[in-house]
Z-matrix of the N, CA and C atoms (Angstrom, degrees):
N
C 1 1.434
C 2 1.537 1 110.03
N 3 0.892 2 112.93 1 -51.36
C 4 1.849 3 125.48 2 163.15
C 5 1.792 4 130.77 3 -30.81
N 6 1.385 5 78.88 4 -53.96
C 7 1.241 6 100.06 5 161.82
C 8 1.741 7 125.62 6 -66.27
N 9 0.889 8 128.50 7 -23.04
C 10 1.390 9 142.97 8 -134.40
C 11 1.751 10 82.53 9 -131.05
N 12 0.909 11 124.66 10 -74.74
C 13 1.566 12 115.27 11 173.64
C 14 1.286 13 122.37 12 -62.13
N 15 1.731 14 125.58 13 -9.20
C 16 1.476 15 129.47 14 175.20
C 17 1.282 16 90.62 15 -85.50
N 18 1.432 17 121.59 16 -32.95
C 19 1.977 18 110.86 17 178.84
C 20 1.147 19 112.51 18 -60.18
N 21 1.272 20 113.47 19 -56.19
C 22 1.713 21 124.24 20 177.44
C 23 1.501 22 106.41 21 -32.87
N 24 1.408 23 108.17 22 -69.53
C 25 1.539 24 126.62 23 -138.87
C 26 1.312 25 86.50 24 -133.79
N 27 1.785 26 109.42 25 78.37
C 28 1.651 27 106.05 26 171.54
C 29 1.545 28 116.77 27 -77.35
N 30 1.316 29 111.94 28 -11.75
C 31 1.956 30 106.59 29 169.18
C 32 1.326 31 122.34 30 -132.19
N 33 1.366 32 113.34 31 56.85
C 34 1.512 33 129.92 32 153.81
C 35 1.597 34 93.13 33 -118.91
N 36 1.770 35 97.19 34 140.95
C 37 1.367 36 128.56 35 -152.70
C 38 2.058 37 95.17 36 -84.81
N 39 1.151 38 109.43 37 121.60
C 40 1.324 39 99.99 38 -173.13
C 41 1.444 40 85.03 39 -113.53
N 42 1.433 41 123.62 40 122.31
C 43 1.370 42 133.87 41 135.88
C 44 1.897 43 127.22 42 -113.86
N 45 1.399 44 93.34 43 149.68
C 46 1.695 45 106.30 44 -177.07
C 47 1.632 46 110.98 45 -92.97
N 48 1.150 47 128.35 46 116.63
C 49 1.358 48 123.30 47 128.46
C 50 1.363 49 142.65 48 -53.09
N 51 1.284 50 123.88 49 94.34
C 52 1.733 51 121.66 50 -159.34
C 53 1.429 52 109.91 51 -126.97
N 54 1.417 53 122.20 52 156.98
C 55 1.338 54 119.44 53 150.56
C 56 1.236 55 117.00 54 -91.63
N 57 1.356 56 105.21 55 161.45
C 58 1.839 57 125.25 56 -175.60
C 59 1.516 58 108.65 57 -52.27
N 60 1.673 59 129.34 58 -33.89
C 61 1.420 60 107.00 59 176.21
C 62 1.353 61 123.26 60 -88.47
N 63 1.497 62 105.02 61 1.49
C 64 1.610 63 106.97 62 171.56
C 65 1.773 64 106.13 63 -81.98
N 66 1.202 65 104.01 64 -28.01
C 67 1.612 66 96.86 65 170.07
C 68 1.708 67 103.55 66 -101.36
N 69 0.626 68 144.30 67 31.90
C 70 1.689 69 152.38 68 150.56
C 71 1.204 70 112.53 69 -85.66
N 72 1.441 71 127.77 70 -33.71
C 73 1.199 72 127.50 71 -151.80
C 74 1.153 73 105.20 72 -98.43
N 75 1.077 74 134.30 73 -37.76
C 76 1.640 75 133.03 74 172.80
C 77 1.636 76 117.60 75 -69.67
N 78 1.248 77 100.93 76 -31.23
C 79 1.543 78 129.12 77 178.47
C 80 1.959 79 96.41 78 106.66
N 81 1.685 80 101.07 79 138.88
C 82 1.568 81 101.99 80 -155.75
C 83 1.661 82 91.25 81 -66.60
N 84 1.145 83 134.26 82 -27.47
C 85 1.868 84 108.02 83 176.87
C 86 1.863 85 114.59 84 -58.46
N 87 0.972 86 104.50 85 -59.54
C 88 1.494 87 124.19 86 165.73
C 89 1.692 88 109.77 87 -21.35
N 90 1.259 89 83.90 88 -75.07
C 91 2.184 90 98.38 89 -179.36
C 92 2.188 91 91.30 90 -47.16
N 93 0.954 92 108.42 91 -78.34
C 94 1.436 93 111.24 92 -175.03
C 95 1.333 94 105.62 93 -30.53
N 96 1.112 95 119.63 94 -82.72
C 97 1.511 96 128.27 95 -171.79
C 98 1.546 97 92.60 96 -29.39
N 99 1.488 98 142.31 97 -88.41
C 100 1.481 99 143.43 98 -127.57
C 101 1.514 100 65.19 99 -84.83
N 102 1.481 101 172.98 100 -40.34
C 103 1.227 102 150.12 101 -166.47
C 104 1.710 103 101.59 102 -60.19
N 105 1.165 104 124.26 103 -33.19
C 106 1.237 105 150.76 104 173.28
C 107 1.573 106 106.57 105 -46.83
N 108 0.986 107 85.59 106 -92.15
C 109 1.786 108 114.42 107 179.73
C 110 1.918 109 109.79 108 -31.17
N 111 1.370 110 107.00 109 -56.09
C 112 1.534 111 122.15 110 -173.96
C 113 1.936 112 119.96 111 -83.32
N 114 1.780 113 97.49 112 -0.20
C 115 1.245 114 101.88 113 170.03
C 116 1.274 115 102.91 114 91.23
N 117 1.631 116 155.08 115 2.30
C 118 1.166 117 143.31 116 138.04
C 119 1.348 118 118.58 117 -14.97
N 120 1.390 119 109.64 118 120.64
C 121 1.432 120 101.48 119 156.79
C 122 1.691 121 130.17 120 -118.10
N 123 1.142 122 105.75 121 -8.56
C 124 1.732 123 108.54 122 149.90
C 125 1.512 124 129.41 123 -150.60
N 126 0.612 125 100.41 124 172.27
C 127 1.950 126 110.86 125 -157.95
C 128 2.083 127 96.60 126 -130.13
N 129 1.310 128 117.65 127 115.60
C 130 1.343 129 119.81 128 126.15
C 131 1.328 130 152.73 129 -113.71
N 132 1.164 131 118.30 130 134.25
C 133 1.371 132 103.07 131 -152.05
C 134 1.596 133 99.08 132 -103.46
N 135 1.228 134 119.82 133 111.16
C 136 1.390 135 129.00 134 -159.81
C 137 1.781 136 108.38 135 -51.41
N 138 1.619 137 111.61 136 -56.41
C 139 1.250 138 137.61 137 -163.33
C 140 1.593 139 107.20 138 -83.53
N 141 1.405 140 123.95 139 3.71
C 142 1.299 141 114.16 140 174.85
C 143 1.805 142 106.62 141 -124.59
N 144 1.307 143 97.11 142 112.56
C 145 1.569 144 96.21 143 174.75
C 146 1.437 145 129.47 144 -81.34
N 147 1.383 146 118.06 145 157.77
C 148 1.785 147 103.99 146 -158.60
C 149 1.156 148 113.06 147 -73.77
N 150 1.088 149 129.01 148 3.83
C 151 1.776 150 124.14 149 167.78
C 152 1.943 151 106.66 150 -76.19
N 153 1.204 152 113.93 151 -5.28
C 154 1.236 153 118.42 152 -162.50
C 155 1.512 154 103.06 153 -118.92
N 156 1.499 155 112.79 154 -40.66
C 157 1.478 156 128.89 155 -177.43
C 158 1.812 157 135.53 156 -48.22
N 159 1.470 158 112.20 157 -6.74
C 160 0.991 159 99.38 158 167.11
C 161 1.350 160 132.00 159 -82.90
N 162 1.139 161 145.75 160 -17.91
C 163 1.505 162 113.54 161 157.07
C 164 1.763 163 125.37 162 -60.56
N 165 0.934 164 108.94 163 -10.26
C 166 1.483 165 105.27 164 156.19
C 167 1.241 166 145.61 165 -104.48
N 168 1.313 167 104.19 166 -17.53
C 169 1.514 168 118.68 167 149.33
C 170 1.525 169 115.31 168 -50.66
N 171 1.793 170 108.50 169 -59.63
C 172 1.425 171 125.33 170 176.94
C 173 2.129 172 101.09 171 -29.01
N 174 1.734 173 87.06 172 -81.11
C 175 1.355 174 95.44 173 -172.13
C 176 1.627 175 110.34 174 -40.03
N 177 1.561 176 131.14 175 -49.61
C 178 1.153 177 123.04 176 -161.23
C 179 1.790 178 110.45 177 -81.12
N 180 1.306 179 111.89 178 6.46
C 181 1.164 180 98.16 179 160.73
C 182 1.817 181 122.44 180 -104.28
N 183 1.661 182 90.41 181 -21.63
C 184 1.702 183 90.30 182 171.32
C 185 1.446 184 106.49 183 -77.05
N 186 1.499 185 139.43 184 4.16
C 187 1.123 186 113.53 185 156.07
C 188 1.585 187 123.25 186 -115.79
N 189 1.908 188 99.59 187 30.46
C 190 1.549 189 118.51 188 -172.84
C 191 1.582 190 102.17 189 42.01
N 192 1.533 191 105.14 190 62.42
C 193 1.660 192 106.37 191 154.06
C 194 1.555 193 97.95 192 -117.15
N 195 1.566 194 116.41 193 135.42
C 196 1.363 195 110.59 194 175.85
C 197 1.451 196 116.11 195 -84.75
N 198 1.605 197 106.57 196 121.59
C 199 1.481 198 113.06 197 -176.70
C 200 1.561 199 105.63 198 -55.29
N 201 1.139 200 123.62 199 155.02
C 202 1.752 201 135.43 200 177.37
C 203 1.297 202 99.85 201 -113.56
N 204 1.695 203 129.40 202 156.76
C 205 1.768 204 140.56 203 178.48
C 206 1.362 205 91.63 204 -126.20
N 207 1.200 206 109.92 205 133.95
C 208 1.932 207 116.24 206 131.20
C 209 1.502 208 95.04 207 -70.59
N 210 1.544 209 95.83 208 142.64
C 211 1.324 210 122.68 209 159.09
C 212 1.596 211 108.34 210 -114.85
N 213 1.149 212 143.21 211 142.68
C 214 1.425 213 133.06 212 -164.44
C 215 1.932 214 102.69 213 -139.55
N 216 1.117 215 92.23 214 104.98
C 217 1.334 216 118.83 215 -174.35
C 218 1.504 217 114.67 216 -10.24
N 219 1.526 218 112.90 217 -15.33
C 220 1.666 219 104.00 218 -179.78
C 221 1.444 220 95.60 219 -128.35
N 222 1.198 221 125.19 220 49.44
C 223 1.688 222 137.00 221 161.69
C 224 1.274 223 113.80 222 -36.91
N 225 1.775 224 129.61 223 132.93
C 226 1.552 225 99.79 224 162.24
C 227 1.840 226 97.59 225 -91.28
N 228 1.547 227 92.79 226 -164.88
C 229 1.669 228 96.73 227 170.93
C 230 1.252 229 123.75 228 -72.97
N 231 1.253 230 122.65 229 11.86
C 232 1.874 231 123.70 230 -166.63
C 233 1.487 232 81.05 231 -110.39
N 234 1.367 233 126.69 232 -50.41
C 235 1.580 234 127.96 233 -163.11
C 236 1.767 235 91.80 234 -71.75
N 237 0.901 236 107.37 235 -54.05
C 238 1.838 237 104.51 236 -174.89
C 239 1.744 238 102.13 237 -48.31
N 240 1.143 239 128.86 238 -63.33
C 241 1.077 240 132.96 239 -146.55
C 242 1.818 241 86.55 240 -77.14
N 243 1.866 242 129.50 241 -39.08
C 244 1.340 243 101.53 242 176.61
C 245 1.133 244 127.23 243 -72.21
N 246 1.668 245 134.16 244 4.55
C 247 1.148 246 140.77 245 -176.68
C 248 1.404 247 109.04 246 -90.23
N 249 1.173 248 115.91 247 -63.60
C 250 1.693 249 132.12 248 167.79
C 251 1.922 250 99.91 249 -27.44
N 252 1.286 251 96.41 250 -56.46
C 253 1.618 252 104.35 251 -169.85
C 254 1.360 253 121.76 252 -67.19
N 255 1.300 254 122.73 253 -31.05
C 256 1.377 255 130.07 254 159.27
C 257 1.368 256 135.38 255 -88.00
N 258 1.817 257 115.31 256 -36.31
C 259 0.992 258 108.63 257 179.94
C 260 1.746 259 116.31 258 -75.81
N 261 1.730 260 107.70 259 168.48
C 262 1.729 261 96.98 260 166.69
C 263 1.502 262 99.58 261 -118.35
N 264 1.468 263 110.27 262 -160.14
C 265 1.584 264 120.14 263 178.59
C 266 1.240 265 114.49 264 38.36
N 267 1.445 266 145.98 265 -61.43
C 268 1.523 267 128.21 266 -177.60
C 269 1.727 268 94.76 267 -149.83
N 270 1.276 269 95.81 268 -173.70
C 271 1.667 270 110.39 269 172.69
C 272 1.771 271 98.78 270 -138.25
N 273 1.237 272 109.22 271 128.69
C 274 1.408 273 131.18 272 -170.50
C 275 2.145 274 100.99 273 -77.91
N 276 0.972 275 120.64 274 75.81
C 277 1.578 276 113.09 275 175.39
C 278 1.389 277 113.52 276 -55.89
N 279 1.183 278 131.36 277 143.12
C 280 1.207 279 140.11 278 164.38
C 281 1.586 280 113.58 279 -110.26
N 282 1.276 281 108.95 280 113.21
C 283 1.917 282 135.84 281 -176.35
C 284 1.292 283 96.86 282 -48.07
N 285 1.114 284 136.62 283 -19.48
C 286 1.304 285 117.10 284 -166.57
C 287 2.171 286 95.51 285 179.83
N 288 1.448 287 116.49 286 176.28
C 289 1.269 288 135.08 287 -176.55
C 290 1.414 289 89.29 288 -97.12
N 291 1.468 290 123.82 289 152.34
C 292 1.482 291 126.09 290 138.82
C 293 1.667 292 84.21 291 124.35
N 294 1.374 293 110.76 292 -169.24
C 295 1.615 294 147.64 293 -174.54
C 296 0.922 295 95.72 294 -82.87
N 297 1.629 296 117.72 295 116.81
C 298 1.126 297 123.75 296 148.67
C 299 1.812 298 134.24 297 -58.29
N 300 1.195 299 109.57 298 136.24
C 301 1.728 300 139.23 299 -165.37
C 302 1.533 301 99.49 300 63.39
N 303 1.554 302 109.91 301 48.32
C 304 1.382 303 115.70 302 175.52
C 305 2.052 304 99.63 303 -98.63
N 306 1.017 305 84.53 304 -35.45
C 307 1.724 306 94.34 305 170.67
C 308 1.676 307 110.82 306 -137.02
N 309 1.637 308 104.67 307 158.81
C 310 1.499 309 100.38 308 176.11
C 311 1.580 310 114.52 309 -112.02
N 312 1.332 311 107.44 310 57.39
C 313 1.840 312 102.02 311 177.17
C 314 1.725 313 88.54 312 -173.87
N 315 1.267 314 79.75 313 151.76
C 316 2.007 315 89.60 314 174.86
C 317 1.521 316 100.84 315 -75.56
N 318 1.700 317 109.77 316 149.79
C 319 1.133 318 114.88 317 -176.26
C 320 2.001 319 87.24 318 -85.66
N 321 0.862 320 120.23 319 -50.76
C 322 1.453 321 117.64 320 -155.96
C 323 1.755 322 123.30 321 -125.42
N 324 0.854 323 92.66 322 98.97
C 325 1.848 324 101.57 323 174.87
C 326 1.549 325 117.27 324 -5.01
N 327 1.107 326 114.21 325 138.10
C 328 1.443 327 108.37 326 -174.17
C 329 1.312 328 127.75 327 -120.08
N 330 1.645 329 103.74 328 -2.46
C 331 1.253 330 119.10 329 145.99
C 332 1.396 331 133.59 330 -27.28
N 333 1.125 332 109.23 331 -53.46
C 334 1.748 333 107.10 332 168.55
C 335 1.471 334 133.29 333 -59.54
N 336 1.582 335 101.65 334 -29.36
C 337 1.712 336 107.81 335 176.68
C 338 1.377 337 78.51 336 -81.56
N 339 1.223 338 139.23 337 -87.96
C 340 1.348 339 125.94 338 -162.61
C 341 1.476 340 135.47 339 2.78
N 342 1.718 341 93.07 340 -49.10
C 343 1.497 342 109.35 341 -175.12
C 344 1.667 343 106.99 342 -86.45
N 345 0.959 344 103.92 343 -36.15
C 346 1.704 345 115.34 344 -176.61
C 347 1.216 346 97.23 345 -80.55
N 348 1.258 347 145.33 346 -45.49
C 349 1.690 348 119.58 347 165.88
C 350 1.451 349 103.25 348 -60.18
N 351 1.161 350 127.67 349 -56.79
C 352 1.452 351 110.65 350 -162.19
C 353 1.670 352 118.83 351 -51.60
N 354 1.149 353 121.66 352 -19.40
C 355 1.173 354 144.54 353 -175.14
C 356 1.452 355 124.81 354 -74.71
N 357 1.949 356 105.48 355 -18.40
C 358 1.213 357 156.44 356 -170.79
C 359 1.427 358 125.03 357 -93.64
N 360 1.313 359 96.33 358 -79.13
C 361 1.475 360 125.80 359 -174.66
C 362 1.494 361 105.65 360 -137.46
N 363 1.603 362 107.55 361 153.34
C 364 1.442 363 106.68 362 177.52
C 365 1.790 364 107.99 363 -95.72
N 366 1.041 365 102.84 364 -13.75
C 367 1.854 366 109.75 365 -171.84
C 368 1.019 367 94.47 366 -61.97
N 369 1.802 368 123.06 367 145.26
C 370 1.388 369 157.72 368 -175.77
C 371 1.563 370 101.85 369 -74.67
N 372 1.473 371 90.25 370 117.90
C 373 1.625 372 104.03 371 152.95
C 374 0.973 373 135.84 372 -77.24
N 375 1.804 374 147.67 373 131.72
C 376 1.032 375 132.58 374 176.80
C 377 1.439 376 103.16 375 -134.25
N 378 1.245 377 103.72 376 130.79
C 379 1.567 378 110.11 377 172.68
C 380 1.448 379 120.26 378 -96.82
N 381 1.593 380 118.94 379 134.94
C 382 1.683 381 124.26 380 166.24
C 383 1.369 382 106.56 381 -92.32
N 384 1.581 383 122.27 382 136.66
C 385 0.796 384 145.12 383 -162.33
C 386 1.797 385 118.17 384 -164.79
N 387 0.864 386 123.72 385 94.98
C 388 2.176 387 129.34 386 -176.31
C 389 1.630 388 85.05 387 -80.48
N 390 1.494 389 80.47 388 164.53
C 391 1.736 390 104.66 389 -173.58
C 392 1.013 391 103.03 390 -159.17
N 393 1.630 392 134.39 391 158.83
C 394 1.253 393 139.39 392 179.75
C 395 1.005 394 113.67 393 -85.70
N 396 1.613 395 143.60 394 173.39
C 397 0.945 396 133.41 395 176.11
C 398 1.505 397 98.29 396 -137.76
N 399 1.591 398 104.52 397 120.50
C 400 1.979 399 114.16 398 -166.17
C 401 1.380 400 102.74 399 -42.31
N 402 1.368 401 81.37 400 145.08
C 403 1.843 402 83.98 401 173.08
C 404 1.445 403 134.56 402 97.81
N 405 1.703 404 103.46 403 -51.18
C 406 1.334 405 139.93 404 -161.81
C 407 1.244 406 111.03 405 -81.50
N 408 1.256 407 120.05 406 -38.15
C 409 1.737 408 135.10 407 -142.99
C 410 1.649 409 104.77 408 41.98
N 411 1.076 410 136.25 409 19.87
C 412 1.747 411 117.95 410 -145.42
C 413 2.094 412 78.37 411 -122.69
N 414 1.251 413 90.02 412 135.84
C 415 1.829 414 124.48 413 179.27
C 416 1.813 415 98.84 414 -63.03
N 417 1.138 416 90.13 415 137.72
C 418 1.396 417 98.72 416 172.46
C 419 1.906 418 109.87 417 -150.60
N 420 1.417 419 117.07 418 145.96
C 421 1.127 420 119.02 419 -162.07
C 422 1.584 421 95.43 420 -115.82
């Protein structure tokens, strides 16, 4: 399917959100490579934190996929600066600590990582964050 929409639409940025046993399972060079092959261009792997992340970082750069970071809203500067340093293409912010649709509002401004990556790294932050929609009760991303 990947493939087939990278034909279509050869320059819209296709990245995956995954967990670690979906790239375990092929074996993590393997997963990269066919990320390769089908026109992926970045991979985060939600469940592996960057103290843990280099063999998949490794692999996703020998097959020029840009690794992605959570950044988690109460970062110190040693954790900021290893994310900035490994990841490519963006850094994934997280609105707040905890389970997601455990609450509906960021606990903490995100302005400050903002500024402290930029200060860092020049690559674009983007934060996920759902919201309600009045009225509706119904989740929106």
């Amino acid at each position: 399917m990947l493939a087939a929409i990278r034909q279509k639409h050869p320059t819209i940025p296709i990245g995956l959100l995954m967990y670690a046993n979906l790239v375990f399972s092929p074996g993590i060079d393997a997963f990269y490579a066919q990320c390769a092959r089908v026109g992926v261009d970045s991979v985060l792997v939600a469940d592996v934190p960057v103290e843990e992340s280099a063999p998949f970082r490794q692999a996703a750069m020998r097959h020029n996929i840009a690794p992605i970071f959570i950044c988690p809203p109460n970062a110190d500067d040693d954790l900021l600066r290893q994310i900035a340093s490994y990841g490519r293409g963006y850094t994934y912010l997280l609105s707040r600590a905890g389970v997601t649709g455990a609450e509906n509002r960021a606990a903490l401004p995100l302005h400050h990582l903002v500024e402290k990556l930029g200060g860092i790294s020049r690559r674009a932050a983007a934060a996920g964050l759902w919201y309600l929609r009045a009225g509706a009760g119904e989740r929106r991303h």
